[in-house]
CHARMM internal coordinates of N, CA and C (Angstrom, degrees):
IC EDIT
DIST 1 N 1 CA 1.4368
DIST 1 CA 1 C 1.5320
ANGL 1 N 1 CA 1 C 109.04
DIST 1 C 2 N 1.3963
ANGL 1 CA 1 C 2 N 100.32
DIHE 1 N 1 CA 1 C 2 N 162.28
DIST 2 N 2 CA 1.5576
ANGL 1 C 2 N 2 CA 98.62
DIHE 1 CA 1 C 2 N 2 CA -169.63
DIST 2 CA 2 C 1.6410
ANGL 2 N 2 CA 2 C 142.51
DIHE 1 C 2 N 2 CA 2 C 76.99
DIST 2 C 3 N 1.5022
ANGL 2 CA 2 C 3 N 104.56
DIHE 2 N 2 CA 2 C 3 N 17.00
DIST 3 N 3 CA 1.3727
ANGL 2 C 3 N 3 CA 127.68
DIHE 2 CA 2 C 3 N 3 CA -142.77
DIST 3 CA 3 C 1.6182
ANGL 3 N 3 CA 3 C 65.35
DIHE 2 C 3 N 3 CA 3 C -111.30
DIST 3 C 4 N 1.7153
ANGL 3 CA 3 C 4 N 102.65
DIHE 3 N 3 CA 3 C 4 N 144.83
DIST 4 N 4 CA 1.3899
ANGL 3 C 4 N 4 CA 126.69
DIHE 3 CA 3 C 4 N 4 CA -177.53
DIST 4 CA 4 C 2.0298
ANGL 4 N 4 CA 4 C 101.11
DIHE 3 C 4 N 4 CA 4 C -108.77
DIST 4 C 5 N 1.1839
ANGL 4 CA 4 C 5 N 137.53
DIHE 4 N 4 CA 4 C 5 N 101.06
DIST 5 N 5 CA 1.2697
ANGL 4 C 5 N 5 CA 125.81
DIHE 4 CA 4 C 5 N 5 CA 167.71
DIST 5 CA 5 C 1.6426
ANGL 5 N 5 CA 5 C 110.95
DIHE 4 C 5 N 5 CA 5 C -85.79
DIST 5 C 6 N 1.1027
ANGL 5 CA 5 C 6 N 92.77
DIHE 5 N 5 CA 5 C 6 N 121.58
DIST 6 N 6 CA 1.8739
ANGL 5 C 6 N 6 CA 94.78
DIHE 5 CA 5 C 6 N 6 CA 165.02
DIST 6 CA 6 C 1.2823
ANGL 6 N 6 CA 6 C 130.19
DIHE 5 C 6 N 6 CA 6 C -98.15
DIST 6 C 7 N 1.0268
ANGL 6 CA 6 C 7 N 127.54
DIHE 6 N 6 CA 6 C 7 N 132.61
DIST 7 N 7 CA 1.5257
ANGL 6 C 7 N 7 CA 123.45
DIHE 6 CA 6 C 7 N 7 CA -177.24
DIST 7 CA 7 C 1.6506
ANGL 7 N 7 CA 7 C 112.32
DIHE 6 C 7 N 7 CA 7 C -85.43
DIST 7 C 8 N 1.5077
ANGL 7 CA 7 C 8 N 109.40
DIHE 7 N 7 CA 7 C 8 N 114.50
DIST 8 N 8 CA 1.4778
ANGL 7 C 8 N 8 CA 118.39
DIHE 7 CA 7 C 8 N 8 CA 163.76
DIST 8 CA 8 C 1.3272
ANGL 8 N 8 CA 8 C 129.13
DIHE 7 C 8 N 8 CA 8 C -80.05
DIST 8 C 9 N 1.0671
ANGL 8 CA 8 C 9 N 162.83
DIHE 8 N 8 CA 8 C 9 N 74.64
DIST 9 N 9 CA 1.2006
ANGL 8 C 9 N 9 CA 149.73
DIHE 8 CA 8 C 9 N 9 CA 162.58
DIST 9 CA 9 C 1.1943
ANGL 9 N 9 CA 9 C 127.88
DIHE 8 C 9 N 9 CA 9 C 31.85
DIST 9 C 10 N 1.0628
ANGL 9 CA 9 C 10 N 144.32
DIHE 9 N 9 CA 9 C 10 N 128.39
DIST 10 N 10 CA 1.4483
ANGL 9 C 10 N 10 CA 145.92
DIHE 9 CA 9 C 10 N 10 CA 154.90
DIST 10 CA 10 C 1.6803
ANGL 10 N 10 CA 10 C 104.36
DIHE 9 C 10 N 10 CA 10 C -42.18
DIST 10 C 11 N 1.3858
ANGL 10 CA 10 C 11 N 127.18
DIHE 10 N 10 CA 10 C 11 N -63.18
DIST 11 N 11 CA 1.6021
ANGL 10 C 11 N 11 CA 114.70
DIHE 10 CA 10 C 11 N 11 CA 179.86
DIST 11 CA 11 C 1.0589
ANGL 11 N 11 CA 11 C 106.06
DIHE 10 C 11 N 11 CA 11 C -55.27
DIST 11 C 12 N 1.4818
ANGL 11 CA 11 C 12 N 119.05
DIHE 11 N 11 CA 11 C 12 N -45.68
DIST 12 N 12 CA 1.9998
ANGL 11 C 12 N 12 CA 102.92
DIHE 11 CA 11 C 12 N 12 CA -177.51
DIST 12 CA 12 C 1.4010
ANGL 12 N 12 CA 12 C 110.47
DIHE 11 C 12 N 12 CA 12 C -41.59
DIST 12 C 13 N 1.2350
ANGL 12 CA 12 C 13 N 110.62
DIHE 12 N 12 CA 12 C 13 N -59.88
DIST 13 N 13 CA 1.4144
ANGL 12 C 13 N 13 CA 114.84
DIHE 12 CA 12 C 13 N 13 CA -162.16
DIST 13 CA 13 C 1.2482
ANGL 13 N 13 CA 13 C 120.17
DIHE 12 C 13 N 13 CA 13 C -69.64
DIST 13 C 14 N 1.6596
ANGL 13 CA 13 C 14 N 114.91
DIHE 13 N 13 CA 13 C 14 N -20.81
DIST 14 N 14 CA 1.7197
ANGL 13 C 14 N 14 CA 108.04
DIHE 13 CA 13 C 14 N 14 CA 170.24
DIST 14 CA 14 C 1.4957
ANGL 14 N 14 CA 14 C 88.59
DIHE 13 C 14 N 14 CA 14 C -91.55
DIST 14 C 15 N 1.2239
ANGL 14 CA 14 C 15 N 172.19
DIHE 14 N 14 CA 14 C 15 N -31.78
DIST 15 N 15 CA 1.3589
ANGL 14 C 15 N 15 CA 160.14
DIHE 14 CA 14 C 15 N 15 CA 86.99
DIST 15 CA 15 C 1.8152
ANGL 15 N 15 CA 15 C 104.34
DIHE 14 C 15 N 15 CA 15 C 66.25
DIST 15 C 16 N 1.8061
ANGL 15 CA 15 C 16 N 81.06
DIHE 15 N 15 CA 15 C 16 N -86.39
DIST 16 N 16 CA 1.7532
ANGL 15 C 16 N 16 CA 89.84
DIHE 15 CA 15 C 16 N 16 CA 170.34
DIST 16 CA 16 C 1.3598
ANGL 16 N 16 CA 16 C 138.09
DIHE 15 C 16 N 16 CA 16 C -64.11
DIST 16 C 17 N 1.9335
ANGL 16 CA 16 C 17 N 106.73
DIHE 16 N 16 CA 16 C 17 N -28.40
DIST 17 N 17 CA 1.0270
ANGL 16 C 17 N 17 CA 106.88
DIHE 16 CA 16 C 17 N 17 CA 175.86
DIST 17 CA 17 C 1.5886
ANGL 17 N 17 CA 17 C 127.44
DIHE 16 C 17 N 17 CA 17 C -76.58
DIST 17 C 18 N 1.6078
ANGL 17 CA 17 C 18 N 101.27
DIHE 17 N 17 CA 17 C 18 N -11.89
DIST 18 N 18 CA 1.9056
ANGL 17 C 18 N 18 CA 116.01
DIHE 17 CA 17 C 18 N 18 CA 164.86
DIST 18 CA 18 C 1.8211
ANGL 18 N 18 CA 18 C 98.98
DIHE 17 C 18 N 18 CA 18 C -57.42
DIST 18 C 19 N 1.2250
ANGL 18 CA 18 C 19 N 114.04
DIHE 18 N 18 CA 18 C 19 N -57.76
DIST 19 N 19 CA 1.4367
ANGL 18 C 19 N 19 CA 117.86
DIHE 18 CA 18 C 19 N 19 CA -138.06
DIST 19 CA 19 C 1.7050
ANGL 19 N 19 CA 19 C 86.26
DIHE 18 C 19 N 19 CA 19 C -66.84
DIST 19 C 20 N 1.6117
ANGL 19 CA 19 C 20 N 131.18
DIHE 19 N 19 CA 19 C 20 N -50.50
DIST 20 N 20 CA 1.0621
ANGL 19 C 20 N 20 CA 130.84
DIHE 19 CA 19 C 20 N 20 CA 176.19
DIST 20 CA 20 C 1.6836
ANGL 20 N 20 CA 20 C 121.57
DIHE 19 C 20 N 20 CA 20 C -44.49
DIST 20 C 21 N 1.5794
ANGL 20 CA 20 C 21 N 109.73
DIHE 20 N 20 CA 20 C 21 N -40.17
DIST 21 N 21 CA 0.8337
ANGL 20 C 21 N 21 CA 112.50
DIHE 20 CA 20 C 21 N 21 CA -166.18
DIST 21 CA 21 C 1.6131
ANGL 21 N 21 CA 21 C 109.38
DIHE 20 C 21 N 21 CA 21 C -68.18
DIST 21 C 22 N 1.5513
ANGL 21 CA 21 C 22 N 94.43
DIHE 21 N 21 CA 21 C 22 N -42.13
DIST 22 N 22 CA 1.8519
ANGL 21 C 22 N 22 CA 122.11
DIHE 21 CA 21 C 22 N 22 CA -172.16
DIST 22 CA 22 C 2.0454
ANGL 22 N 22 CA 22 C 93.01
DIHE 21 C 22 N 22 CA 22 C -53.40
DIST 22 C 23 N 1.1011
ANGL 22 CA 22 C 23 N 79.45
DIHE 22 N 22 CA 22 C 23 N -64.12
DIST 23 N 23 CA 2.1949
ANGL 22 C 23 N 23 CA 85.70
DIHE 22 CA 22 C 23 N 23 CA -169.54
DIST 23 CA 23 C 1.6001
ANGL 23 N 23 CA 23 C 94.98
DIHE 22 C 23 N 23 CA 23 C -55.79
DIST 23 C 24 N 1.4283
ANGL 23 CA 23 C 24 N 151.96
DIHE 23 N 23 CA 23 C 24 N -63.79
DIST 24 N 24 CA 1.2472
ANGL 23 C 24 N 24 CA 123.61
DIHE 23 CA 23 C 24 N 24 CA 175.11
DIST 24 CA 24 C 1.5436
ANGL 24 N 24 CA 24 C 132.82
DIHE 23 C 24 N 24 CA 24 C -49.88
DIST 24 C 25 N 1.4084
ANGL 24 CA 24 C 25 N 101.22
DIHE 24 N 24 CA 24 C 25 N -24.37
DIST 25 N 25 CA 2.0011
ANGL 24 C 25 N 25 CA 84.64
DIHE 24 CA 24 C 25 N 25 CA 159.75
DIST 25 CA 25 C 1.2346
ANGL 25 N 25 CA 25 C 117.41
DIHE 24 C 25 N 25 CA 25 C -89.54
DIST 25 C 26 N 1.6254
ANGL 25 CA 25 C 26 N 113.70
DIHE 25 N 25 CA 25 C 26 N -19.66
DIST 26 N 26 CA 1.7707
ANGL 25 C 26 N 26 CA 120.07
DIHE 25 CA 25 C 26 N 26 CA 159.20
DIST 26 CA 26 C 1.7205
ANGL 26 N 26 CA 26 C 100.11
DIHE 25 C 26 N 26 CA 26 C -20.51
DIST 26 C 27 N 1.7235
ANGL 26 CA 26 C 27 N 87.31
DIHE 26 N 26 CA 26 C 27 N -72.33
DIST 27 N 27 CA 1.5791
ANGL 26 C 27 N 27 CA 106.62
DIHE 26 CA 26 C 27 N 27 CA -165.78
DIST 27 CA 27 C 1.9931
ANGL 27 N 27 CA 27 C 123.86
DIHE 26 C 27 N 27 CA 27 C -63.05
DIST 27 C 28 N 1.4153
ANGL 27 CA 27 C 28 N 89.00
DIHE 27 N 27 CA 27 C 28 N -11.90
DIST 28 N 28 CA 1.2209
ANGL 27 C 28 N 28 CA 85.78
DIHE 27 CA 27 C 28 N 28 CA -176.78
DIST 28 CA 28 C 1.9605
ANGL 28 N 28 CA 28 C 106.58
DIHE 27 C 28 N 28 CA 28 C -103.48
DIST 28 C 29 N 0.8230
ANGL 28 CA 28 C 29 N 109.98
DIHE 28 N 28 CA 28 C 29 N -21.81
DIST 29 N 29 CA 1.5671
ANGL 28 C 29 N 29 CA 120.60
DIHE 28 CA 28 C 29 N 29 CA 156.96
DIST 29 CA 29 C 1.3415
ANGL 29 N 29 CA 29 C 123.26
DIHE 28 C 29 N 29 CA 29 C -68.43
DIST 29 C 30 N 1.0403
ANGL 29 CA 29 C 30 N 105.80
DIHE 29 N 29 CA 29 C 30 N -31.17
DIST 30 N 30 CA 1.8881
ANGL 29 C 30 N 30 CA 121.39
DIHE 29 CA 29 C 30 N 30 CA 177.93
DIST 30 CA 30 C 1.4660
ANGL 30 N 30 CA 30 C 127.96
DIHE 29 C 30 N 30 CA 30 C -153.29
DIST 30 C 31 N 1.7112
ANGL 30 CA 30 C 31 N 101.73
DIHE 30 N 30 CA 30 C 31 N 76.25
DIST 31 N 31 CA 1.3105
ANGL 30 C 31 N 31 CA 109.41
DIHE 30 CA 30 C 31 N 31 CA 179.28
DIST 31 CA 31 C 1.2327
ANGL 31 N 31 CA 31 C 132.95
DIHE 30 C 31 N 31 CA 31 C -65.73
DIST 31 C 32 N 1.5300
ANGL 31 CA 31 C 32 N 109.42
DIHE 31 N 31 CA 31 C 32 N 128.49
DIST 32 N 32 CA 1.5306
ANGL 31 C 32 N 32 CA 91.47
DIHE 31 CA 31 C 32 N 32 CA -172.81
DIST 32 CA 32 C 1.9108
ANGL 32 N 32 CA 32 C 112.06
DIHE 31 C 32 N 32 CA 32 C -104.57
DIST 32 C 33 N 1.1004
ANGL 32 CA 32 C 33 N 101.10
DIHE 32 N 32 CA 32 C 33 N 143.13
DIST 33 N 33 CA 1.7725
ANGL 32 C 33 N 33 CA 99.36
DIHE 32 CA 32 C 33 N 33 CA 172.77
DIST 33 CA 33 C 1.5070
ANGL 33 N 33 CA 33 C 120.45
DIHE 32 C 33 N 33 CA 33 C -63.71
DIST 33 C 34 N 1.2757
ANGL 33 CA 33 C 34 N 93.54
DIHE 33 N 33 CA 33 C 34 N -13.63
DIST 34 N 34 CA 1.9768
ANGL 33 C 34 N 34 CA 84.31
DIHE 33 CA 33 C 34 N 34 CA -177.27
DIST 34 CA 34 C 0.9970
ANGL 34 N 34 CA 34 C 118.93
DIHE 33 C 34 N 34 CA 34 C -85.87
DIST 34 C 35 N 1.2238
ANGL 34 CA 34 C 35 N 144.40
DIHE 34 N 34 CA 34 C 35 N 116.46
DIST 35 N 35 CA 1.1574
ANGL 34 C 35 N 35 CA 138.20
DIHE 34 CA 34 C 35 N 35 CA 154.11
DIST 35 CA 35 C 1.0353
ANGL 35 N 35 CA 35 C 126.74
DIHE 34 C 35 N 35 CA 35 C -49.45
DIST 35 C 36 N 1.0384
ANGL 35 CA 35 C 36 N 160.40
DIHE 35 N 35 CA 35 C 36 N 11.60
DIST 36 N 36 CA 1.2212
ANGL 35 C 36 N 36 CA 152.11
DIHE 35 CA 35 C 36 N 36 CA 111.94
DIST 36 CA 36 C 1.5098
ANGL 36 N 36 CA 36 C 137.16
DIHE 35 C 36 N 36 CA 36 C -17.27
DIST 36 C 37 N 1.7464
ANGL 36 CA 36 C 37 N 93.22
DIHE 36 N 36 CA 36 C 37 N -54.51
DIST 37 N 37 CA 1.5549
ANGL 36 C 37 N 37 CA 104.14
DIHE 36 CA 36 C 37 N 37 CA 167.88
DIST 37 CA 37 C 1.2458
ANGL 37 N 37 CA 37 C 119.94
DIHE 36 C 37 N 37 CA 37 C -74.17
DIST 37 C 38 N 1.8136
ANGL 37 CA 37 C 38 N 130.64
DIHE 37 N 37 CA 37 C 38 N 2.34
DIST 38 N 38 CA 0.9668
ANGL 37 C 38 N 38 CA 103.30
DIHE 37 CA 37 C 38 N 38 CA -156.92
DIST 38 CA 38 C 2.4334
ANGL 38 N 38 CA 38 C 70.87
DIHE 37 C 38 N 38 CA 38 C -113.60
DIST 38 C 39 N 1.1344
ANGL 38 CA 38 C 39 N 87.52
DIHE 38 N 38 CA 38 C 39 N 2.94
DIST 39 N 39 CA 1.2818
ANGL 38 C 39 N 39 CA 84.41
DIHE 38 CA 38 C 39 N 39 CA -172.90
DIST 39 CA 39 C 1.4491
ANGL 39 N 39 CA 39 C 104.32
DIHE 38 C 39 N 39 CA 39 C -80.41
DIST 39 C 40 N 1.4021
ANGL 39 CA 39 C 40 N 114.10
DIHE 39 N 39 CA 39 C 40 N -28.37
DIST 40 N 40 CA 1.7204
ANGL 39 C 40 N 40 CA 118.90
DIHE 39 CA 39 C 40 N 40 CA 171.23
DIST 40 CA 40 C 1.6800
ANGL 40 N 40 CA 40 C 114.44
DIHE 39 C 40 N 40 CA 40 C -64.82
DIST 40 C 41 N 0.6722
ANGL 40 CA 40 C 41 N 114.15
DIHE 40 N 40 CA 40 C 41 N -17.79
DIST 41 N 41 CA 1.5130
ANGL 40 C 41 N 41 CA 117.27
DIHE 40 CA 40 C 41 N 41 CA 179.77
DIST 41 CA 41 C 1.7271
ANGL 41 N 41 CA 41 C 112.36
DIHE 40 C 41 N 41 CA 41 C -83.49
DIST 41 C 42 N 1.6395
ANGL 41 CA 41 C 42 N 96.23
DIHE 41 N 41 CA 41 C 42 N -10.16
DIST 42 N 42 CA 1.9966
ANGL 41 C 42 N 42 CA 89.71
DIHE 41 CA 41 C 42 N 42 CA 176.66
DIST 42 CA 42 C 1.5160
ANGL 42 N 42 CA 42 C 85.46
DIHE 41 C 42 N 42 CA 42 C -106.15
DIST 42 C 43 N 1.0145
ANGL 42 CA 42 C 43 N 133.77
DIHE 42 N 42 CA 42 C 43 N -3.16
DIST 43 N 43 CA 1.6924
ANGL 42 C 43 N 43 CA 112.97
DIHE 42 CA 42 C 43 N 43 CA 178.03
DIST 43 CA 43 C 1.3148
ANGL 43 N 43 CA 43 C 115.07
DIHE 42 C 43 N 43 CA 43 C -78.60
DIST 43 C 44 N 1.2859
ANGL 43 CA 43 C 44 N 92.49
DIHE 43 N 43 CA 43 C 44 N 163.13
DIST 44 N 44 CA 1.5082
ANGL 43 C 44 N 44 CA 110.69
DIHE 43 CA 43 C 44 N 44 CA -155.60
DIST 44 CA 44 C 1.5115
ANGL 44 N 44 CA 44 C 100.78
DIHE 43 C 44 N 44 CA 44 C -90.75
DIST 44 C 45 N 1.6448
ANGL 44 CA 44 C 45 N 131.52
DIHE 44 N 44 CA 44 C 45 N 131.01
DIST 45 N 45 CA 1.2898
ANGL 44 C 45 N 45 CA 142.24
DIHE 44 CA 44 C 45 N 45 CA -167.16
DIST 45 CA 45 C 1.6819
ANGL 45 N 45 CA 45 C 99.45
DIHE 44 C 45 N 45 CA 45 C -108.73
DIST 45 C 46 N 1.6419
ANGL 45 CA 45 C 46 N 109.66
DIHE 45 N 45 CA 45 C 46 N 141.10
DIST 46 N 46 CA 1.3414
ANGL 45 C 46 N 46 CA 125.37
DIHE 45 CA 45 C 46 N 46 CA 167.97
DIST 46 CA 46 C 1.2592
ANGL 46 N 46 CA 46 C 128.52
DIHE 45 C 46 N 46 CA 46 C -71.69
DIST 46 C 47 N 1.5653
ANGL 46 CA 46 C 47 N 135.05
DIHE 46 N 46 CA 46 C 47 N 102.46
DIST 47 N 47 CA 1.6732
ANGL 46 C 47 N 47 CA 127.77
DIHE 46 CA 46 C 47 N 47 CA -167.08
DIST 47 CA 47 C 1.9307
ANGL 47 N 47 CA 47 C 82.48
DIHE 46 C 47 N 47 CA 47 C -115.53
DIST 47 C 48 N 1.7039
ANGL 47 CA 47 C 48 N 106.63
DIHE 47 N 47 CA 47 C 48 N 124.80
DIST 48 N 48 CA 1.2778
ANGL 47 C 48 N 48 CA 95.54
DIHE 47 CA 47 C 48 N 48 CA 155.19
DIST 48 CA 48 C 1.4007
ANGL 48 N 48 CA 48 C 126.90
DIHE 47 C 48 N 48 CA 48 C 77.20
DIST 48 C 49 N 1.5474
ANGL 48 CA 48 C 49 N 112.54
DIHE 48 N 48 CA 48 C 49 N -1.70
DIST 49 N 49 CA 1.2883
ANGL 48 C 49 N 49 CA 125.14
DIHE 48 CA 48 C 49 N 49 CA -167.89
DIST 49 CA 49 C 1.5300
ANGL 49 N 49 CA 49 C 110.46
DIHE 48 C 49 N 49 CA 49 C 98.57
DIST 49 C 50 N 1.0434
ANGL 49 CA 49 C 50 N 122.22
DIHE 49 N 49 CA 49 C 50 N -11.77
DIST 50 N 50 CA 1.7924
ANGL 49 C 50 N 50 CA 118.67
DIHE 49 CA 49 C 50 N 50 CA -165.87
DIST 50 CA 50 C 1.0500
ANGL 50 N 50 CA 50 C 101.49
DIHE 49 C 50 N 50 CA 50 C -107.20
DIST 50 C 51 N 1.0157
ANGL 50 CA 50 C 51 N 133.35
DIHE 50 N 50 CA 50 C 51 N 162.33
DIST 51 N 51 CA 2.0141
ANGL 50 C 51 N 51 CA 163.13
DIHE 50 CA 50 C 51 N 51 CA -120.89
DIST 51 CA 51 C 1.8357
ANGL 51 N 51 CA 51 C 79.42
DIHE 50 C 51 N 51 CA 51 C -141.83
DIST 51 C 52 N 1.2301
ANGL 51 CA 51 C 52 N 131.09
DIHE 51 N 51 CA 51 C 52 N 112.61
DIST 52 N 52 CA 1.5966
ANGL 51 C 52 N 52 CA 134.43
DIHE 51 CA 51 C 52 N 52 CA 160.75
DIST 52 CA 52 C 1.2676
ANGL 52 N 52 CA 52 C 105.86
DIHE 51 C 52 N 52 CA 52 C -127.71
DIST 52 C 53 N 1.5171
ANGL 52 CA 52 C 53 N 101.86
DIHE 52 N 52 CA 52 C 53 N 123.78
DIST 53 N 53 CA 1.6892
ANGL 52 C 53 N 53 CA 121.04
DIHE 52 CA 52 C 53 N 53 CA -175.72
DIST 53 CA 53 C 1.9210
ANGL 53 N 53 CA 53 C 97.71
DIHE 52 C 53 N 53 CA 53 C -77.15
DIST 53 C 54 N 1.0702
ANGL 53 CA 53 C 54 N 96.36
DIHE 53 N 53 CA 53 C 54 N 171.67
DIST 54 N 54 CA 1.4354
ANGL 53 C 54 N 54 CA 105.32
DIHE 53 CA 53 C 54 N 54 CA -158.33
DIST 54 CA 54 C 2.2602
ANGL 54 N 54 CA 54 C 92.04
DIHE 53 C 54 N 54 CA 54 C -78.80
DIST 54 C 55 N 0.9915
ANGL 54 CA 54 C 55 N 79.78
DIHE 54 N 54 CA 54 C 55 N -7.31
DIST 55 N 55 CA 2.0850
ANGL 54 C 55 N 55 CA 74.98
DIHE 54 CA 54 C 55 N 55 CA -171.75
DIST 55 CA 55 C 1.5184
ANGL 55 N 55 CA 55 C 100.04
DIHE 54 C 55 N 55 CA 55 C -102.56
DIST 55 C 56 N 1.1933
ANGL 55 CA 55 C 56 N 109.85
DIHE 55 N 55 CA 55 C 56 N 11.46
DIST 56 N 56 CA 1.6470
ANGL 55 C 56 N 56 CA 128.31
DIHE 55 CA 55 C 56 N 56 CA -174.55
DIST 56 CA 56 C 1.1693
ANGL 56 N 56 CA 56 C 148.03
DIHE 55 C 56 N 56 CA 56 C 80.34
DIST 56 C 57 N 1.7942
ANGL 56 CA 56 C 57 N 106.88
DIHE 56 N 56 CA 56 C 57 N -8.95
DIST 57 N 57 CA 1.3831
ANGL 56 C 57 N 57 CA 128.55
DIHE 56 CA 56 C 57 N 57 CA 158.92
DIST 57 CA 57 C 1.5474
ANGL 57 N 57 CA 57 C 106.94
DIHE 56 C 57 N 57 CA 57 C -67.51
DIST 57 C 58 N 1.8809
ANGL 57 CA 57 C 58 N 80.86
DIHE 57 N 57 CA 57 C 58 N 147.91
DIST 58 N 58 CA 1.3945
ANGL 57 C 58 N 58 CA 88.35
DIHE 57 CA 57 C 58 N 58 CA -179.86
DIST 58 CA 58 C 1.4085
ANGL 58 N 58 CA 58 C 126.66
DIHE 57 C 58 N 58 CA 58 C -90.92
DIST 58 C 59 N 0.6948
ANGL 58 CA 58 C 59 N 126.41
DIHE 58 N 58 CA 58 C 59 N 163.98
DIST 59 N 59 CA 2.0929
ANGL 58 C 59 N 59 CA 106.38
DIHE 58 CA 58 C 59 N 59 CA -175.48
DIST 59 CA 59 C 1.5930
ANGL 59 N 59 CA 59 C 117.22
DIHE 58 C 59 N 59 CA 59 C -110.55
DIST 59 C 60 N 1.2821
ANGL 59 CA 59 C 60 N 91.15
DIHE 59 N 59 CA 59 C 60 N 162.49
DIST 60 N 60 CA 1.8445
ANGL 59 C 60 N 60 CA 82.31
DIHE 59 CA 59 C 60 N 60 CA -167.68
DIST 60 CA 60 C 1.2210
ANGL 60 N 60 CA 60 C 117.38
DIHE 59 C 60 N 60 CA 60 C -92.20
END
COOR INIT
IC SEED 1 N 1 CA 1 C
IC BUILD
């Protein structure tokens, strides 16, 4: 209880789902060895003030 749902947009979300799509052929055109970078790509990005996990939920 007490759980806040926000409503995203349909453009946000095909929005985000470009940018994901865009950075895996990034990655597949230009692999990088570090893990690190590939560790930036599961973090979670700010829309609006909110914390959005990479599958599009937002996190608490």
């Amino acid at each position: 209880m007490g759980e806040v749902i926000q409503f995203i947009p349909k453009a946000e979300r095909e929005r985000l789902r470009l940018i994901r799509e865009a950075r895996a052929n990034y990655e597949s055109v230009f692999p990088s060895g570090d893990s690190a970078n590939r560790q930036l790509d599961n973090a979670p990005i700010v829309i609006n003030g909110t914390w959005i996990h990479q599958g599009g939920e937002p996190l608490s």
